[in-house]
C-alpha positions in Angstrom: 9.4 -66.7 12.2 5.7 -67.1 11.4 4.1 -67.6 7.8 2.0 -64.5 7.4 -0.8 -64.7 4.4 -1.4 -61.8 2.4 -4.6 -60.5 0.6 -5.6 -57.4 -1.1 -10.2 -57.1 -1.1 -8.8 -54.7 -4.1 -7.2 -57.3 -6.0 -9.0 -60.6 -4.7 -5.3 -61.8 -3.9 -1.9 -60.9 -2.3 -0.7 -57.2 -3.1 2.9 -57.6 -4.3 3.8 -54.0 -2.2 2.7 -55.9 0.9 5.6 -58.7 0.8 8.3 -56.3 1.5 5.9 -55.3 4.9 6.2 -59.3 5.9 10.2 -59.7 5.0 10.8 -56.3 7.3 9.1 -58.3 9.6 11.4 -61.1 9.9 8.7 -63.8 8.6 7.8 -65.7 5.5 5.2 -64.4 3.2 2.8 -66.6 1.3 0.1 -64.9 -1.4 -3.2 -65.8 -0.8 -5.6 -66.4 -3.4 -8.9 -67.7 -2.3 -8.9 -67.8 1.3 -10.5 -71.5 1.6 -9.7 -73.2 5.1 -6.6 -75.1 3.1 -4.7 -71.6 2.6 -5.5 -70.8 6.1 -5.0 -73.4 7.3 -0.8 -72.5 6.1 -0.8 -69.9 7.7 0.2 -68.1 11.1 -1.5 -64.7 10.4 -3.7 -62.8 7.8 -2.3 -59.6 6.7 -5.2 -57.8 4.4 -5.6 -54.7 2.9 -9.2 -53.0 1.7 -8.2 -50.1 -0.9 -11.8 -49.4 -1.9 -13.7 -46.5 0.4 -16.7 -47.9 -1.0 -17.1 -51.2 1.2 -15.4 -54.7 1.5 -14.8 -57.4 -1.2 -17.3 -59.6 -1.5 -14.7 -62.3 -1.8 -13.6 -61.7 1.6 -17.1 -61.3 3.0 -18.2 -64.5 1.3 -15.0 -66.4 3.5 -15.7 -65.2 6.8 -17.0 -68.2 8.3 -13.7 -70.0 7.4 -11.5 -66.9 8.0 -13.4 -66.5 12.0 -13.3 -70.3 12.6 -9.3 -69.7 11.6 -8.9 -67.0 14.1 -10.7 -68.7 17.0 -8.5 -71.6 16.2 -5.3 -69.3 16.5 -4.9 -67.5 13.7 -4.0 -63.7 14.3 -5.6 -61.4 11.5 -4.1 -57.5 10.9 -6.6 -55.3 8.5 -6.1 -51.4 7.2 -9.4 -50.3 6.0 -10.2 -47.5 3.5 -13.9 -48.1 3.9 -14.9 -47.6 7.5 -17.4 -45.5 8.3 -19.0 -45.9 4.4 -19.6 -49.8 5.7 -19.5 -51.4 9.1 -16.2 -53.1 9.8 -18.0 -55.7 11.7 -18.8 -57.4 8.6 -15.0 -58.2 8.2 -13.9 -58.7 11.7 -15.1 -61.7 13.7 -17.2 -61.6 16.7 -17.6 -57.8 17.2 -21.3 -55.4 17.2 -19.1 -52.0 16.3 -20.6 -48.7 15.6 -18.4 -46.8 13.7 -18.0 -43.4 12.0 -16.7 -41.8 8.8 -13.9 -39.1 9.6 -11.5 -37.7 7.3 -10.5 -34.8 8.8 -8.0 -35.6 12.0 -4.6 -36.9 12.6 -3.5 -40.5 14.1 -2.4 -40.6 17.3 -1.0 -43.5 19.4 -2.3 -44.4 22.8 -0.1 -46.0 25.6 -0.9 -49.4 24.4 -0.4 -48.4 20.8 3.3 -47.2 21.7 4.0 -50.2 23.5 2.7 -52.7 20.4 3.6 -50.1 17.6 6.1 -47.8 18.8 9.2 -50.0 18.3 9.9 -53.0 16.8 11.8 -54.0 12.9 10.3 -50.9 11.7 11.8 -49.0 13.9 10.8 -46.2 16.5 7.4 -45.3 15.2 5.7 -41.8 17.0 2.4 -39.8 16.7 4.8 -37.3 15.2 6.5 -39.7 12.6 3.9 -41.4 11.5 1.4 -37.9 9.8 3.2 -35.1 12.0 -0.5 -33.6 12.8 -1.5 -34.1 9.0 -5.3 -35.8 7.9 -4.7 -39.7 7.9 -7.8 -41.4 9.3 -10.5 -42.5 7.7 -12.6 -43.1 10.0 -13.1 -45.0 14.2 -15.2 -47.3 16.1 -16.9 -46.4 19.0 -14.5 -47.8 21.8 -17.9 -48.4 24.0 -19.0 -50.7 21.2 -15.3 -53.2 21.1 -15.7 -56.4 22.2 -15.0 -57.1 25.7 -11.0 -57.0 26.7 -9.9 -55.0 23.2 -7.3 -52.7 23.7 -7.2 -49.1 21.7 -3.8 -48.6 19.9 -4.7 -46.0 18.0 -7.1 -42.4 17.9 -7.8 -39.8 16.0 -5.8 -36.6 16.8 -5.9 -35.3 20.2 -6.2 -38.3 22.3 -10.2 -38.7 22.1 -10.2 -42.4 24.3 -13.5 -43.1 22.7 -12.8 -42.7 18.8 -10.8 -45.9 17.9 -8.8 -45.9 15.2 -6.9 -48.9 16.1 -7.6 -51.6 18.6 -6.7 -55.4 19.0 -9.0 -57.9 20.7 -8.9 -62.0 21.1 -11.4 -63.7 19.5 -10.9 -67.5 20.7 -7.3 -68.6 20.9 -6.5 -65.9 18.0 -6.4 -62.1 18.3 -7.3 -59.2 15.5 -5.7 -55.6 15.1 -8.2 -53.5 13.0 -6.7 -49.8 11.6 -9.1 -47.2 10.0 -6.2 -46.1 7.9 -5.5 -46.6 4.3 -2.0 -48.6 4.3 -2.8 -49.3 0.5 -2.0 -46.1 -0.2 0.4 -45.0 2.9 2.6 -48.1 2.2 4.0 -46.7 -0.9 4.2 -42.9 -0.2 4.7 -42.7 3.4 8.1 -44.6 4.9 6.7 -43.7 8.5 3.6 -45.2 8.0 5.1 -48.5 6.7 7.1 -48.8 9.7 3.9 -49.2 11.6 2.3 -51.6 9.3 5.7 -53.6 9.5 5.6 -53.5 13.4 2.1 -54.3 13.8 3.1 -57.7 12.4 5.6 -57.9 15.1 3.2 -59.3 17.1 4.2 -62.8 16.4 7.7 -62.2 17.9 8.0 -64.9 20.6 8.0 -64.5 24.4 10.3 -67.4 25.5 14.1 -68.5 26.9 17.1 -69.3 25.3 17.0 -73.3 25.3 20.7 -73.2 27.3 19.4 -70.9 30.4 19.9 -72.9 33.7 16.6 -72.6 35.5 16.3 -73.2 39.3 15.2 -77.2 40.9 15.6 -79.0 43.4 18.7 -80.6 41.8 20.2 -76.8 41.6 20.4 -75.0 37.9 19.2 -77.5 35.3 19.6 -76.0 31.6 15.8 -75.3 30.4 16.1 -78.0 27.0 16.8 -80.8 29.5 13.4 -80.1 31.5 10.5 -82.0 30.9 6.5 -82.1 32.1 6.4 -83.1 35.8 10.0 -82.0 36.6 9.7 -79.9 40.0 10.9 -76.0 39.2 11.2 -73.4 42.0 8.5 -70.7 41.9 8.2 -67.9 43.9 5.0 -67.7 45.0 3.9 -71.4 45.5 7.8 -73.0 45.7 8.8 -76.0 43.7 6.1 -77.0 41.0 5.7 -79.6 38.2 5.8 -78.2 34.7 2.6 -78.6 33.0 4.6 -78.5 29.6 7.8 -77.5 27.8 7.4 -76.1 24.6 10.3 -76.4 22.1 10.8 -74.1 19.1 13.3 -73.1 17.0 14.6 -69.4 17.2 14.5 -66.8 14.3 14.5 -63.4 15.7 17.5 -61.6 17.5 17.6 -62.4 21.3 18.6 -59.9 23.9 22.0 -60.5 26.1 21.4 -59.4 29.8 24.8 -59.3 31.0 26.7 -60.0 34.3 26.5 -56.9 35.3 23.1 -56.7 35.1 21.4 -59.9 35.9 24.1 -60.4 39.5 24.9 -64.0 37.2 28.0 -65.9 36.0 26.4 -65.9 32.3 24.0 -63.1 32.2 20.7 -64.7 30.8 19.4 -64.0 27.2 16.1 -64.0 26.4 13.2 -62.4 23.7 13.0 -59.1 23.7 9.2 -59.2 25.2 9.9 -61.9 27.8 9.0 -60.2 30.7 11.3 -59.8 33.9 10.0 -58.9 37.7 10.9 -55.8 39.1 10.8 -54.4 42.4 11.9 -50.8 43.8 10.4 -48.3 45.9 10.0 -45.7 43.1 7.9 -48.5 41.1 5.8 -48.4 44.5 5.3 -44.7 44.4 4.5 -44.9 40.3 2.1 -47.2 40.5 1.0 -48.5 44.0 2.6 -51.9 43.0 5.3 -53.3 45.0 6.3 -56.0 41.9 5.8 -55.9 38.5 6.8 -57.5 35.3 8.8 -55.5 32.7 9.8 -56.7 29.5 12.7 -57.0 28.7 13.0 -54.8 26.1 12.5 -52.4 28.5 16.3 -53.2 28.9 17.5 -52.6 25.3 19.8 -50.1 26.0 21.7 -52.0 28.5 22.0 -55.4 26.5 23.7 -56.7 23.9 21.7 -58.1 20.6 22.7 -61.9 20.0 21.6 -63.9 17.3 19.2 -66.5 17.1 18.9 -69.9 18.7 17.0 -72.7 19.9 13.7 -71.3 22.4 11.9 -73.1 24.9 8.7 -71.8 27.2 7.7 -73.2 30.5 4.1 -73.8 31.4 2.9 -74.3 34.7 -0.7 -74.7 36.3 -0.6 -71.1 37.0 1.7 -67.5 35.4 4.6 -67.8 37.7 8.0 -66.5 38.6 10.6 -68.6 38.5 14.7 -68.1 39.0 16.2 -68.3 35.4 20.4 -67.7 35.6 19.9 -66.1 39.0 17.2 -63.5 37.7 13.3 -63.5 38.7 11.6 -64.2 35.3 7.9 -65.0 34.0 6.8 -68.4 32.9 4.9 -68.7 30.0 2.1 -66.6 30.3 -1.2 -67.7 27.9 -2.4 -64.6 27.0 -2.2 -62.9 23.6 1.1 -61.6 22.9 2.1 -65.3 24.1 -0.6 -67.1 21.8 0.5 -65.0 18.8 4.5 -65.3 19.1 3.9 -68.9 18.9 3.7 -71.4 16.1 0.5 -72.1 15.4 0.1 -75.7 16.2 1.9 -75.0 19.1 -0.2 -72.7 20.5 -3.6 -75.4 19.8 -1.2 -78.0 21.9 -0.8 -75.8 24.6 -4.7 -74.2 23.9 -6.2 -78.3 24.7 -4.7 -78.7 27.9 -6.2 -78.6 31.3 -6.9 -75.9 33.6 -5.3 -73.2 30.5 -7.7 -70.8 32.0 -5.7 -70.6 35.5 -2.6 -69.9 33.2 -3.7 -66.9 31.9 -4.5 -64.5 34.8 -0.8 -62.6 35.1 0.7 -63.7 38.8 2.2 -59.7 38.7 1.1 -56.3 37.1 2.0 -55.8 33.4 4.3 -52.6 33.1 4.0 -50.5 29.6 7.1 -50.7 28.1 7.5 -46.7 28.0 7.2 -46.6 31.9 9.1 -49.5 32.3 12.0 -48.0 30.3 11.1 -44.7 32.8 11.5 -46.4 35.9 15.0 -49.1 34.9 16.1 -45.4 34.0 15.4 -43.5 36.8 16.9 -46.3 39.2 20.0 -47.4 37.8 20.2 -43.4 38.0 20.5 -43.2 41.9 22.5 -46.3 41.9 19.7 -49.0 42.3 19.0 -51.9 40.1 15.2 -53.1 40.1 15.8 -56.5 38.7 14.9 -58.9 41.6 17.7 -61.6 41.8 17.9 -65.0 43.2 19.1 -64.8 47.0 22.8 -66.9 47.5 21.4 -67.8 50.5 18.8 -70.2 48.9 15.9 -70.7 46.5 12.8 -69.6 49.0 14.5 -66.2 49.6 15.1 -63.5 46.9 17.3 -60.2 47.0 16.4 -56.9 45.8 19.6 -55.5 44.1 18.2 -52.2 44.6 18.2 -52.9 48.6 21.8 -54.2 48.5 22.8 -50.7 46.9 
């Protein structure tokens, strides 16, 4: 559960119709008044509206030194914006050189990335169709050519055009930013469909991490993840046993996901976040997308797991992104990268931001599969009888099994 701030440019402070937005969520809202560096400084992420199609509060323009330094310190900021197009939205988003354009004639559409962030999530299933069914919505789009480097397109105007951005995410420092050209001030209240996305676009603080009780492979045999600490020895796939670099603790307060027996070839099953990632192997995922391993998440598995309530979390940090055995299943460790950085407490995520050689932790040891073709491929295997979760070998730690190779 993260504390998400809430501001209105319209009102100069929280909107009261954006608090039921944050409780959908599953986290804890706190009204924002002034946005000085003490009430950020409370907060995970900074939910704002702008409900004027004239240009942006001078309030807000006035605190964005202290609402950038924020985000490069971790923060995560979400903005629907009335006013693009009429003024710039770089004034209002940190770090960015955007060109953007007014447009009030097209449709919303998702892009792969925006179904995978947006589609589903405690709104619920949110679709192109849903969300304005072909109607006008936008208000205007950035030039993708002109995002800063690594931002991802969520969101276009009607008809797929890749260039005309009506949504995107980036990082900006250890924090990210998701920017819609969509007027949720007015959407939020009219529109269920289009509330669903504004509640599932602050899903992006939802945790990436273990139950604490998982048994994790050693050289001692299964040890229970809350018992490990920095410098224990874990097996990893790729480079065999390695010292943790850091175990991060937390307490749980979103629904976990139950793999069971069945599934993950284990006594327990394993349970895990929903976007905790699991490697995958098959010769269909091969033919798809010229990878012969990639990591899914988990959520990907929805349909064959059980929802469990929450508990206790912990994440495993290692020099590099590896693959570890977790209850006899192939698994990621804790990856650094944004959906990471966001899911975590704040001041967890500067610990883990200060140590050395981050930068090696960050560059994913396996492709990244969308969730949609993910969900495509676990489908289309278990079909013809084949299971793509990789499992831990019986033989021993330095060999793995296929399930879909055993049948």
């Amino acid at each position: 559960m993260a504390v998400i701030g809430y501001y209105s440019m319209g009102l100069g402070a929280g909107d009261p119709g954006m608090v039921d937005d944050i409780l959908a969520a599953g986290h804890t809202p706190l009204r924002l008044e002034t946005l000085s560096p003490e009430e950020l400084g409370q907060i995970d992420t900074l939910y704002v509206w702008n409900g004027s199609n004239a240009g942006y509060g001078q309030e807000f323009i006035d605190a964005m030194p202290q609402i950038s330094a924020a985000v490069a310190g971790g923060m995560n900021m979400v903005m629907f914006d009335r006013a693009i197009g009429v003024a710039n939205p770089t004034t209002v988003l940190p770090g960015t050189s955007l060109t953007a354009m007014r447009h009030l004639s097209a449709d919303a559409d998702l892009t792969d990335a925006g179904e995978d962030a947006l589609g589903s999530g405690p709104g619920g299933v949110v679709t192109d169709s849903t969300i304005d069914g072909g109607n006008y919505t936008t208000h205007g789009y950035v030039n993708a050519s002109s995002l800063p480097a690594g931002a991802e397109v969520l969101m276009t105007t009607g008809g797929g055009n890749p260039d005309q951005a009506v949504g995107f995410i980036y990082d900006f420092g250890a924090g990210s930013v998701q920017f819609y050209g969509i007027p949720m001030d007015f959407y939020n209240e009219t529109n269920q469909a289009w509330e669903n996305l504004a509640i599932n676009s602050l899903n992006v603080a939802t945790p990436m991490c273990l139950a604490a009780p998982t048994r994790v492979l050693t050289p001692r045999g299964p040890r229970t993840a809350l018992t490990l600490r920095p410098g224990d020895l874990v097996w990893t796939r790729d480079h065999g046993y390695q010292p943790l670099r850091h175990v991060l603790r937390h307490a749980g307060q979103e629904p976990l996901l139950h793999l069971p027996p069945a599934l993950t070839g284990g006594r327990r099953g394993l349970v895990l976040s929903a976007r905790h990632r699991l490697l995958l192997a098959s010769p269909r995922l091969e033919l798809w997308t010229g990878a012969a391993e990639a990591l899914a998440p988990a959520l990907a598995l929805r349909g064959l797991a059980r929802v469990c309530p929450p508990q206790p979390l912990v994440n495993l940090l290692f020099d590099r992104h590896e693959i570890i055995a977790a209850e006899g299943v192939l698994v990621e460790s804790l990856h650094l990268g944004r959906e990471a950085g966001a899911g975590l407490p704040r001041a967890a995520w500067l610990a883990l931001a200060a140590l050395p050689l981050r930068s090696r932790a960050t560059r994913p040891c396996r492709p990244f599969l969308r969730l949609r073709l993910a969900q495509a491929l676990i489908r289309a295997d278990l079909a013809e009888g084949r299971n793509p979760l990789i499992r831990q070998a019986r033989a021993g730690p330095e060999a793995t099994l296929r399930a879909n190779a055993a049948g």
